[in-house]
C-alpha positions in Angstrom: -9.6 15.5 -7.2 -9.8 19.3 -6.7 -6.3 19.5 -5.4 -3.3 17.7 -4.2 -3.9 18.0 -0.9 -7.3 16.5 -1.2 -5.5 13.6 -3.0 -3.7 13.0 0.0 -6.1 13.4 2.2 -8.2 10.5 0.7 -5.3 8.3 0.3 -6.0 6.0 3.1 -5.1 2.5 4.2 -7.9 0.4 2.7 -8.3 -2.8 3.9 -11.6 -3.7 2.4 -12.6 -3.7 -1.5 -15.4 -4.5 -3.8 -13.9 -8.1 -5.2 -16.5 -7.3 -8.1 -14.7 -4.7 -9.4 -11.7 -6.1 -11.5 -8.4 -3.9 -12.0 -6.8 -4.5 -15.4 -3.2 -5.0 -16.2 -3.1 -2.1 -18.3 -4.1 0.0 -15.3 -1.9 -1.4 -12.8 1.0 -0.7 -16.0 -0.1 2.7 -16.1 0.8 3.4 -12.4 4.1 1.5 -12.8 4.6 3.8 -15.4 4.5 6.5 -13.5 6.8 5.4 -11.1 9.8 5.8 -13.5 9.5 9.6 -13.3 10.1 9.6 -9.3 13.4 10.3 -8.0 15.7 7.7 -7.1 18.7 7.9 -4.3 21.9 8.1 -6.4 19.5 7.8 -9.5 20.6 3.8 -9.6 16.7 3.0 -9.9 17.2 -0.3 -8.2 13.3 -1.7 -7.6 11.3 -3.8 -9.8 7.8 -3.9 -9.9 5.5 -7.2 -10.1 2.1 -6.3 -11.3 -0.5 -9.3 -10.3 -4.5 -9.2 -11.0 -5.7 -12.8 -12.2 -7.6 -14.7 -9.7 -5.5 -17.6 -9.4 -2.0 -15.2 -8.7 -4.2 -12.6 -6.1 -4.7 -15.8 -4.0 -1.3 -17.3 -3.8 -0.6 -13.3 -3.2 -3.3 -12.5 -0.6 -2.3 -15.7 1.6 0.8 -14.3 2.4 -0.6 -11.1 3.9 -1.0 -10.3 7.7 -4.0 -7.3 7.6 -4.1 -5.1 10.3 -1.8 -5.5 13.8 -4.2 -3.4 16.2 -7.9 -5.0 14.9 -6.8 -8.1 16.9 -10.2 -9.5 16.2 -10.0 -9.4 12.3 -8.0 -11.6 10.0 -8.2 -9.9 7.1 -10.8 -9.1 4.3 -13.8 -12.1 3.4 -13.5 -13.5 -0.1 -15.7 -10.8 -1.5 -13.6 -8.0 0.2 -10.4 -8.9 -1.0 -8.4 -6.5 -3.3 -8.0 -7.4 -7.6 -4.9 -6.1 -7.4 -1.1 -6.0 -6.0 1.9 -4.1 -7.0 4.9 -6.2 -5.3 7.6 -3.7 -4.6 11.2 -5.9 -5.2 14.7 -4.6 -4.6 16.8 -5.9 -7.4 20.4 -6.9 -5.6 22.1 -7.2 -9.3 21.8 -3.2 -9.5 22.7 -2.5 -6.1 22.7 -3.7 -2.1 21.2 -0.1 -0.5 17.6 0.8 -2.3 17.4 4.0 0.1 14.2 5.6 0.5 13.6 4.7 -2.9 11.2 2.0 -1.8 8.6 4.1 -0.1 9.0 7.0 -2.6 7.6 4.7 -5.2 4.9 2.7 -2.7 3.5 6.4 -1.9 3.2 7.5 -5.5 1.8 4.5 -6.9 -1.1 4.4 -3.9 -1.6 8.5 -5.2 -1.8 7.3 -8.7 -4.6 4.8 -8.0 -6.5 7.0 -5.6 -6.3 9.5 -8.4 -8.1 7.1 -10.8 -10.5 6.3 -8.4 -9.4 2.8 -6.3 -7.8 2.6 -3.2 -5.2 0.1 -1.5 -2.9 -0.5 1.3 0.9 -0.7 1.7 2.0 -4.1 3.2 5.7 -5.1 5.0 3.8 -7.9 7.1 4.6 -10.7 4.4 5.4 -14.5 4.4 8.3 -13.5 1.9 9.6 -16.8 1.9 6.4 -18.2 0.9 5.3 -15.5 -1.9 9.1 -15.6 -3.1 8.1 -19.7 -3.8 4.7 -19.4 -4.9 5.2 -16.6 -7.5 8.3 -17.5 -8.8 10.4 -14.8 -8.1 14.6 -15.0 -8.5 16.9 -14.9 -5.7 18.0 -11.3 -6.9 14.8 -9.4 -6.3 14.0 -9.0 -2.8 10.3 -8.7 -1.6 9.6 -5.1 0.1 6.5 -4.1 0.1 3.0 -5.6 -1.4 0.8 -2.8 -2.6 -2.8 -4.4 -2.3 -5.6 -2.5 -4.5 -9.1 -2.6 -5.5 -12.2 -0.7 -5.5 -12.9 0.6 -1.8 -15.4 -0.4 0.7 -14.0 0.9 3.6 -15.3 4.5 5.4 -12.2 5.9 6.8 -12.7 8.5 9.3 -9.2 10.9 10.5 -9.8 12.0 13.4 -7.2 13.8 15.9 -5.0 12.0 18.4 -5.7 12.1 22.0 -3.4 11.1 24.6 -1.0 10.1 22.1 -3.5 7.2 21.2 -2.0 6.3 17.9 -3.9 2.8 17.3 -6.6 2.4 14.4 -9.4 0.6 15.4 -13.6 0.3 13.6 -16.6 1.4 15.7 -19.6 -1.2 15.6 -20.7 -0.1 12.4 -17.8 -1.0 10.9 -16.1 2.5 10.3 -12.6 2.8 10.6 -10.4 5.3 12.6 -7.4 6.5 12.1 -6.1 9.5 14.8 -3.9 11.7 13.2 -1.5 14.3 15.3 -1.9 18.0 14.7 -0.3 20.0 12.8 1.2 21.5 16.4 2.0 18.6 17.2 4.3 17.7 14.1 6.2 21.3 13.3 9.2 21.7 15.6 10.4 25.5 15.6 14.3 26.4 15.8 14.8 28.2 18.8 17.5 29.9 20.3 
């Protein structure tokens, strides 16, 4: 990357990866690693994270998933689309009830971290958490978030402005995907007298 902002800029909501490419647990480690540096409301550091990249656990993870809302013609990625990777994003009650901010602090930094090393992924709160709670195992303590799916990208995603307030993604015929973005008018609101 030649700058942050370019780093940013390509972090986009991937939906489809190369299911040949295989993340390692010693990468998705690395980018939980990282996460222990961000800040943390109060500093009570209350989120766990469940790394997941065998076969057998990305399944049991992946059927939980609801893809994209607005491509109402799409179920989600084909078998050799789907990502090798998930970070699970869990608030642990035992530290404390009110996880903030803290939550999509980490999901943003973590998505930056693999775009930085050259994958891509997408953030997740449309989850069958009782299911995934079930299948993986996980305590009554740690409440499911956020699932943080990752891979190697397939997807072309084009930012393009907003028009008409049309905020809704969508892919052209080729398979592209859009995502309108607001100006930078748009978004700055000036103090006036």
């Amino acid at each position: 990357m030649n700058n942050f902002r370019d780093l940013v800029i390509k972090n986009r909501s991937i939906r489809r990866f190369d299911a040949s490419v295989k993340i390692e647990l010693s990468t998705l480690l690395n980018w939980i690693d990282i996460v222990r540096f961000t800040p943390s409301g109060r500093n009570l550091q209350p989120l766990k994270f469940m790394p997941i990249c065998t076969p057998e656990e990305n399944d049991k993870v992946f059927e939980t998933l609801a893809w994209a809302g607005y491509l109402t013609d799409w179920t989600g990625p084909v078998k050799e689309e789907q990502p090798t990777g998930y970070i699970i994003i869990l608030h642990d009650k035992s530290i404390a009830q009110n996880y903030l901010c803290d939550d999509g602090i980490c999901a943003q930094t973590l998505m930056l971290a693999a775009v930085n090393d050259g994958y891509g992924g997408c953030i997740l709160a449309a989850i069958n958490r009782p299911k995934l709670k079930k299948s993986l195992n996980i305590p009554d303590n740690l409440e499911i978030l956020l699932v943080l799916a990752l891979g190697k990208s397939v997807e072309n995603v084009i930012v393009e402005p907003m028009v008409n307030n049309k905020h809704e993604y969508y892919r052209d015929a080729e398979g592209n995907h859009y995502v309108p973005k607001r100006g930078l008018d748009e978004i700055v609101y000036e103090y006036k007298e």
